[in-house]
N, C-alpha and C positions, 0 to 999 in steps of 0.2 A: 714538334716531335723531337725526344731525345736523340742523341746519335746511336744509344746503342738499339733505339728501336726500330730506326731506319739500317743498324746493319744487319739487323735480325731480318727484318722484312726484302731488302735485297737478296739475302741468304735465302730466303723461302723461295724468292722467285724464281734465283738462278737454280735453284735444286728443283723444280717444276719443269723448267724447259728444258736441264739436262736429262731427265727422266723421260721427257717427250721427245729429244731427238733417239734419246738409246731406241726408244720403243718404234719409232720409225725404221728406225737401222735394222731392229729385228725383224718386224714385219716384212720388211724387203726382203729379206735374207731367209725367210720362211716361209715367203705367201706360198711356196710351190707344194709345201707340206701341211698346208688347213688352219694356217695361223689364229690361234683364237683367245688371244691376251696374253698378259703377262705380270708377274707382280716382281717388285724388285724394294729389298731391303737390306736395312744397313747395321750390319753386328759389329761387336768388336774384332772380330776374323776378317771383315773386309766386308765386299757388296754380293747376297742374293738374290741371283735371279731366276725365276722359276720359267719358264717359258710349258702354255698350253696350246698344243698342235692335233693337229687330227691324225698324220701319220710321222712321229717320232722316229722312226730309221732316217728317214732324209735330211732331219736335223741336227742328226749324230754325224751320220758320215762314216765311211771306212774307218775304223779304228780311232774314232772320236777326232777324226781331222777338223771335220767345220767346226765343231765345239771349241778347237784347242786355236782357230783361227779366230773364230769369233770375239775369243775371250780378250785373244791380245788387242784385236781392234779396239773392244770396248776398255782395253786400259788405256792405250797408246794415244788413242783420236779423240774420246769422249770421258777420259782421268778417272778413270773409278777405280776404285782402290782393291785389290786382291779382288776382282770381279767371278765367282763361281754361278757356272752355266746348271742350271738342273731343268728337263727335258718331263714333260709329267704329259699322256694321252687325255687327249676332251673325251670328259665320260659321255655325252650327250651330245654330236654337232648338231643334230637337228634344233638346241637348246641352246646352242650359242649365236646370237649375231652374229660375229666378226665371221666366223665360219659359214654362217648362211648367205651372208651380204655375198662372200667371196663366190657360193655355190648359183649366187644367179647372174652376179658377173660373168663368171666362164659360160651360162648357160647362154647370156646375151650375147656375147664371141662368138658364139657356137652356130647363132642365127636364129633362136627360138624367140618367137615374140614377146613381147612383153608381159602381156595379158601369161600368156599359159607358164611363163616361167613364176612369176607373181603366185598364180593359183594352183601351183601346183607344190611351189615351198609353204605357201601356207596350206596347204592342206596335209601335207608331210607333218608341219610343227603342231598343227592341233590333234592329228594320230598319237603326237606324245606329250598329250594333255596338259600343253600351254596353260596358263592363267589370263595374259592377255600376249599379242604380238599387234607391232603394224609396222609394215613393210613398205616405205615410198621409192619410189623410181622416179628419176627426173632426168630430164634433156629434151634428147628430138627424139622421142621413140617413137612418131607415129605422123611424122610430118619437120617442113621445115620448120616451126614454131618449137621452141623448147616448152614443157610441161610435166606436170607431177600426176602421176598415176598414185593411191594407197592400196591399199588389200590391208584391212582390218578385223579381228578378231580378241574378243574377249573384255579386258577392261586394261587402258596405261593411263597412268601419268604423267603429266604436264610441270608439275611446277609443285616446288616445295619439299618437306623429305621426302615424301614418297619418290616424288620423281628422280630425288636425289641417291636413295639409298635403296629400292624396290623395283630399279629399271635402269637394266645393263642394257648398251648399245654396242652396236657396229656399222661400220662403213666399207665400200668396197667403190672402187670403179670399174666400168668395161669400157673400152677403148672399141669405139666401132666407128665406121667408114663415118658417119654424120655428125661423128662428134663422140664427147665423151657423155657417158653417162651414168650417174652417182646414183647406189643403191646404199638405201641410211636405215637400217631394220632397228626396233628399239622392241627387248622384252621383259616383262614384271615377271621377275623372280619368283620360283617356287618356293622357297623357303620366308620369305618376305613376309609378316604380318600386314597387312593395311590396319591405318587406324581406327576408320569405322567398322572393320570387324572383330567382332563382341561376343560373347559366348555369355550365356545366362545358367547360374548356377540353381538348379530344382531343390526344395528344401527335402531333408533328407528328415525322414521319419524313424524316430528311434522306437523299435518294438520294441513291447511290452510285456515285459514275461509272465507265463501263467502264471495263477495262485498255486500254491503248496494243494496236494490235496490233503483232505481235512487229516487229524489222526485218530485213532478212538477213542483218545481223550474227550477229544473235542465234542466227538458226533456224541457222546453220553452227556456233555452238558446241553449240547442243542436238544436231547431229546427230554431230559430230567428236566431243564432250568436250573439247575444246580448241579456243582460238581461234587460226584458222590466221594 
């Protein structure tokens, strides 16, 4: 491998896990406000970062304080360069993971079993006509033994583009007296085409326009045989 193609692919790596500790940083920093992604890119201005929450006042802060905190963290501790904070509301939480994962976390906190938190987010998310969802919980939700419970609906993918590009995920944990326990929801995109679906195009009939009707030219040679 050449050297400049090993400095490019280190460059990749280290710009992947700076990415992933910011997005950590943030989530911590927001789970209180419905943390639900984030996308961060690179202009010639400096680094945007766009941050999606369920309730944006709490990640503003009085007069834009946590913002104006957050910002220096993320230049001082994690080097991004003229890092600008932009704050955007989840059109959908019922439609986001990362926001749902978190809504059954607090619900297992909360002391609700498993089963009825399980079947009660997925029944919320197919009220707003999901394509597919599945929801796994794992620990000890139901004994000393750890174990994975699903609640599935619809159709997801596993592996390949789809899975890659058609099925956004989230993660969450709740912290409870037996242990911890990891809720990991995965959902196929509304806007998402899958590949085996096809649309068949019907042949399209061009009509036929009427005949002229005759003129009385005409009708005196149909009737003569000859035109007079």
């Amino acid at each position: 491998m050449k050297r400049s193609d090993m400095m490019k692919e280190k460059k990749f790596i280290s710009d992947n896990i700076k990415k992933l500790l910011v997005m950590e940083y943030l989530q911590a920093e927001n789970d209180s406000a419905g943390f639900g992604g984030m996308e961060m890119k690179r202009t010639p201005f400096g680094t945007n970062i766009t941050l999606f929450v369920n309730r944006p006042g709490l990640v503003i802060g009085r007069h834009g304080s946590k913002i104006k905190a957050m910002t220096s963290t993320l230049e001082t501790k994690y080097g991004l360069e003229s890092p600008q904070i932009e704050v955007k509301e989840v059109d959908n939480p019922d439609l986001n993971p990362q926001v749902i994962s978190k809504k059954i976390a607090l619900s297992l906190e909360k002391g609700w079993n498993y089963r009825k938190a399980g079947n009660t987010t997925l029944r919320r998310i197919i009220d707003q006509h999901a394509r597919g969802v599945l929801i796994r919980i794992g620990g000890k939700i139901s004994g000393e033994r750890a174990r994975t419970q699903k609640f599935m609906f619809g159709e997801i993918k596993y592996s390949g583009e789809p899975a890659r590009a058609g099925v956004i995920t989230g993660y969450s944990v709740a912290m409870l007296k037996t242990g911890a326990i990891g809720i990991y929801v995965r959902l196929l995109r509304q806007d998402y085409r899958l590949p085996d679906e096809i649309s068949i195009k019907t042949e399209v009939k061009i009509p036929v326009p009427d005949k002229k009707p005759a003129t009385e030219e005409s009708k005196e040679v149909e009737e003569n045989g000859t035109k007079s």
